[in-house]
C-alpha positions in Angstrom: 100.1 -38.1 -13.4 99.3 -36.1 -16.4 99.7 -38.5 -16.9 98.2 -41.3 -15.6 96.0 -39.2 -13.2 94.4 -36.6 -14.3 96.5 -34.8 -16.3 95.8 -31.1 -17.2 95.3 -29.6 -20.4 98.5 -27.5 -19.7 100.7 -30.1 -18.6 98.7 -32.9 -17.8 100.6 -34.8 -20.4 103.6 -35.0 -18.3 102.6 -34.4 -15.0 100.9 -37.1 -12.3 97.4 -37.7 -12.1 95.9 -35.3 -9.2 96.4 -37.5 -6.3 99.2 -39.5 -8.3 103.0 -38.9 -7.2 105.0 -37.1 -9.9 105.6 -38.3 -13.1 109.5 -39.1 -13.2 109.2 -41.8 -16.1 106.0 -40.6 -18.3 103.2 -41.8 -15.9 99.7 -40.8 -17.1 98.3 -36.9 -16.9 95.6 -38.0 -13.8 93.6 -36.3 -11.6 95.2 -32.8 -11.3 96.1 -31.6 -14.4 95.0 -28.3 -17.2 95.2 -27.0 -20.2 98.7 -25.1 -20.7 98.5 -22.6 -23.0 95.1 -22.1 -23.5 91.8 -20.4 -23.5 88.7 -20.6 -21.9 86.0 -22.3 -23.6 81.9 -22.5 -23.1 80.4 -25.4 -22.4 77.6 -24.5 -24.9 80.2 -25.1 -27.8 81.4 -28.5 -26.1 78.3 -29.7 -24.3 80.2 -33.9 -24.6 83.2 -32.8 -21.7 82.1 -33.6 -18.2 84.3 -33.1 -15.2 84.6 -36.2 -12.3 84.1 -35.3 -8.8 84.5 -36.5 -5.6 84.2 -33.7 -2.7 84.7 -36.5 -0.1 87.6 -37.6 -2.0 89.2 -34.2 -3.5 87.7 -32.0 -1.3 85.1 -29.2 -2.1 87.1 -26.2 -3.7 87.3 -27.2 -6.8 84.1 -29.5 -6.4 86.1 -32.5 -6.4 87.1 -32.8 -9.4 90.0 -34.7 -10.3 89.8 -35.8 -14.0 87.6 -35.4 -17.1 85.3 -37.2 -19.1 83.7 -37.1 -22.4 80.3 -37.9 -23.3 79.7 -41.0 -25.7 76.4 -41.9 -25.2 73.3 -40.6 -23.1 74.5 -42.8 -20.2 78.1 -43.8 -21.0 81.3 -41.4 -20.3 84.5 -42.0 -21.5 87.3 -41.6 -19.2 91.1 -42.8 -18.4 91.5 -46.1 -16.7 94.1 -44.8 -14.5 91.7 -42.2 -13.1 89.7 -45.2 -12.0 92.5 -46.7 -10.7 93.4 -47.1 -6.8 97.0 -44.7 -6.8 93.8 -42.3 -8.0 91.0 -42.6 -5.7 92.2 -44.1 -2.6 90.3 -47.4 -3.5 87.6 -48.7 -5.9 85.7 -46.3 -7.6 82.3 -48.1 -6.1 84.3 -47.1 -3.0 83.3 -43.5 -3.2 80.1 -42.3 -1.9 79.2 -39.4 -3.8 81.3 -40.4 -7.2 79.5 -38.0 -9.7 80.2 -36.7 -13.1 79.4 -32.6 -13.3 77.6 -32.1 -17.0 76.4 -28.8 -18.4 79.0 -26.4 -16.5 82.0 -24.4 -17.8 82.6 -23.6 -14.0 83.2 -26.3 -11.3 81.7 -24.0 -8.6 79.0 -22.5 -11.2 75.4 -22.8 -11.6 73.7 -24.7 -13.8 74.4 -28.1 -15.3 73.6 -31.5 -13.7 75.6 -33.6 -11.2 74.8 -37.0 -12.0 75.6 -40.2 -9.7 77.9 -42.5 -11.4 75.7 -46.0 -11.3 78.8 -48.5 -13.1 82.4 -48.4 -14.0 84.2 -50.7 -16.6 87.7 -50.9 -17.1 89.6 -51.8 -19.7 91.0 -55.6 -18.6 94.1 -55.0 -21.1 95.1 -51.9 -19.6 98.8 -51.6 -18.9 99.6 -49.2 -15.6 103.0 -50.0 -16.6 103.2 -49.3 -19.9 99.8 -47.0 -20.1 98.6 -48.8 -22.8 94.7 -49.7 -23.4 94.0 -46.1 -20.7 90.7 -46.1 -21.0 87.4 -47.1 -19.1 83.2 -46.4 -19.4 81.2 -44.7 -16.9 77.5 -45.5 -16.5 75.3 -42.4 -15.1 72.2 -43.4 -12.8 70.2 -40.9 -15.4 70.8 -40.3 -19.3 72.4 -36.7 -20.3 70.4 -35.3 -23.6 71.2 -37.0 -26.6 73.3 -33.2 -27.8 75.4 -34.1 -25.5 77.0 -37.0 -26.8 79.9 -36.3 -29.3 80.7 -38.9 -32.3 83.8 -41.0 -31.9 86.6 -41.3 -34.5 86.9 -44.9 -36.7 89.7 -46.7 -37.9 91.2 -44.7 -40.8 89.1 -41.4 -40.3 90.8 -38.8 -41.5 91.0 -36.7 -38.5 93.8 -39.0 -37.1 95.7 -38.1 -39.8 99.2 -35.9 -38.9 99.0 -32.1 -39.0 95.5 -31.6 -38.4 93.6 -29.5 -36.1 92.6 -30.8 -32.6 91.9 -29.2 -29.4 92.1 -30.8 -25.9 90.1 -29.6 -23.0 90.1 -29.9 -19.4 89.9 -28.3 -15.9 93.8 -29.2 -15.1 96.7 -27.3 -14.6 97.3 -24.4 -16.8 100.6 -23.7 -16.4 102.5 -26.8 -15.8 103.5 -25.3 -12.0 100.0 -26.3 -10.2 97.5 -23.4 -11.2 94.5 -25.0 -11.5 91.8 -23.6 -13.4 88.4 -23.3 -12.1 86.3 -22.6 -15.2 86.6 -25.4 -18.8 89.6 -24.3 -20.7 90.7 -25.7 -24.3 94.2 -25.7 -26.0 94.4 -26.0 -30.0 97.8 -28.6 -30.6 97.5 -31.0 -33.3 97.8 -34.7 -34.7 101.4 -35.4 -34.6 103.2 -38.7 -36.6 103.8 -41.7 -34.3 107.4 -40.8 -35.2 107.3 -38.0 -33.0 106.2 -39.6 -30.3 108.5 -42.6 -30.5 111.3 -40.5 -30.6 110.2 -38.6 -27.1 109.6 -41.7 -25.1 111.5 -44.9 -26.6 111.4 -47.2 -24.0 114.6 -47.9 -22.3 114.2 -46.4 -18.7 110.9 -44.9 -19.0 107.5 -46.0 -21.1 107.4 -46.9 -24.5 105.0 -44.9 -26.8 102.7 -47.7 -28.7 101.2 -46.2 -32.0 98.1 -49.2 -32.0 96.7 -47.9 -28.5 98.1 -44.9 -28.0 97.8 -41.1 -30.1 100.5 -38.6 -30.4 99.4 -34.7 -30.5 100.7 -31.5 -29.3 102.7 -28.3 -30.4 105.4 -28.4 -32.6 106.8 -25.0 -30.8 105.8 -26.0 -27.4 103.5 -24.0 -24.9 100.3 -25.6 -25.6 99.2 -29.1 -24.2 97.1 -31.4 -21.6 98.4 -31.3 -18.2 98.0 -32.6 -14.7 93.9 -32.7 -14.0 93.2 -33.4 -17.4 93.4 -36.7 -17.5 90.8 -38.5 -19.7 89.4 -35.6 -21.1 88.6 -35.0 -25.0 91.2 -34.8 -28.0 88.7 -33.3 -30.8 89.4 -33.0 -34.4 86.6 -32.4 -37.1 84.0 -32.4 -34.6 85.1 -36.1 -33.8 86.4 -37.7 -30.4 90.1 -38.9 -31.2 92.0 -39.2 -28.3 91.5 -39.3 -24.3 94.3 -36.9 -22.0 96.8 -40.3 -21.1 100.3 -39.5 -20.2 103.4 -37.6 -21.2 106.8 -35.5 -19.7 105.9 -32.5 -18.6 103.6 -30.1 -20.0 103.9 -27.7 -22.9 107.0 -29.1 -23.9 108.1 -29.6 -28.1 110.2 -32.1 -27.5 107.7 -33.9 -25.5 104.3 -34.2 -27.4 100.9 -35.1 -25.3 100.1 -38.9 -25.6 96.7 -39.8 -25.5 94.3 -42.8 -25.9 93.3 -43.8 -29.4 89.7 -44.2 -28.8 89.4 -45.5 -32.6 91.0 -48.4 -30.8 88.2 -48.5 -28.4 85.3 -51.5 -29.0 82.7 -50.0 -30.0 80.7 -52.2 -28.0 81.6 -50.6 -25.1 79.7 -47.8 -26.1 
């Protein structure tokens, strides 16, 4: 799904989530997708990003992974709801034996990091499959992550959701739109794009309707770079803030169809 599943950083945004079907109408970015058009990036520099895994789900090669995460508290991750979802994993995520999150690592097969049992999951009860709307849910980990790993999360009116500015989205999807999956953290610079832009790409009608309240439009003007299948629920980041979650979109990498992703300033902070 890129959209609703894990969509990559490439072309999550309009591609189906990894274990998804493809995304005809936008569907969300889910468990398979990358970043398109982008670089690789250390973990050092982006400690809050954590990749999901199941092996006995997704299989081992790529560690099971399937979509990504971001880091909002010692014990809490931020994720997609429709990774959570059954078209996803087959069942309920409580379902899954060995349902970790992989912290600490640029590379899924890499040493180092921690691989932490996921203890809780909480999803959104207003979230739309249809529609995509309200794509988010909350991870708890059975043991707390340092407190450097958790990245600050953008209010109401903060100025990094303002159009034209600076964001990068990362991920461990699809890198080229075409199923070239990376096995190392990659990143993608796009940026904050008006709700305009994103209205005019998906209007409704036959496919899904772009909703400025829950949803956040961002990508790049002259195409190439963007989320993409396997990079679903991974981190939008502007200003050294969390803006946006890897949601859905039409393709990947394409500047007539921007990346949409979650408005986490929408998010209760509660749930944090």
């Amino acid at each position: 799904m890129r959209r609703p599943l894990a969509r990559a950083l490439t072309g999550a945004l309009g591609l189906i989530a990894a274990a998804a079907p493809p995304l005809a109408a936008a569907a969300p970015a889910a468990a398979d997708s990358v970043v398109v058009g982008g670089q690789p990036a250390r973990i050092t520099d982006a400690p809050w990003v954590v990749a999901l895994s199941s092996r006995d789900r997704f299989g081992g090669t790529r560690a099971g992974q399937f979509c990504g995460g971001v880091v909002v508290a010692p014990t809490k991750v931020l994720t997609a709801a429709h990774c959570l979802g059954r078209e996803a994993l087959g069942g309920e995520p409580w379902q899954l034996p060995d349902f970790k999150v992989i912290a600490g690592r640029s590379s899924l097969r890499g040493q180092g990091g921690q691989e932490i049992r996921v203890a809780g999951t909480w999803v959104n009860p207003d979230y739309d499959s249809r529609t995509n709307s309200g794509d988010f849910g909350v991870l708890t980990l059975e043991e707390a992550l340092p407190a450097s790993y958790v990245i600050a999360v953008a209010a109401p009116g903060d100025p990094a959701l303002d159009p034209g500015t600076a964001a990068d989205v990362y991920g461990w999807g699809d890198t080229t739109g075409s199923g070239t999956y990376a096995m190392s953290l990659r990143s993608a610079r796009v940026q904050v794009l008006p709700d305009a832009a994103c209205e005019r790409a998906y209007p409704g009608g036959t496919g899904v309707a772009y909703r400025g309240d829950t949803m956040l439009c961002a990508g790049d003007p002259e195409g190439g770079r963007d989320a993409c299948q396997g990079d679903s629920g991974g981190p939008l980041v502007a200003r050294g803030r969390l803006i946006g979650l890897v949601s859905w979109g039409s393709g990947c990498g394409q500047a007539e169809n921007p990346g949409v992703y979650t408005r986490v300033s929408a998010v209760p902070p509660q749930r944090f």
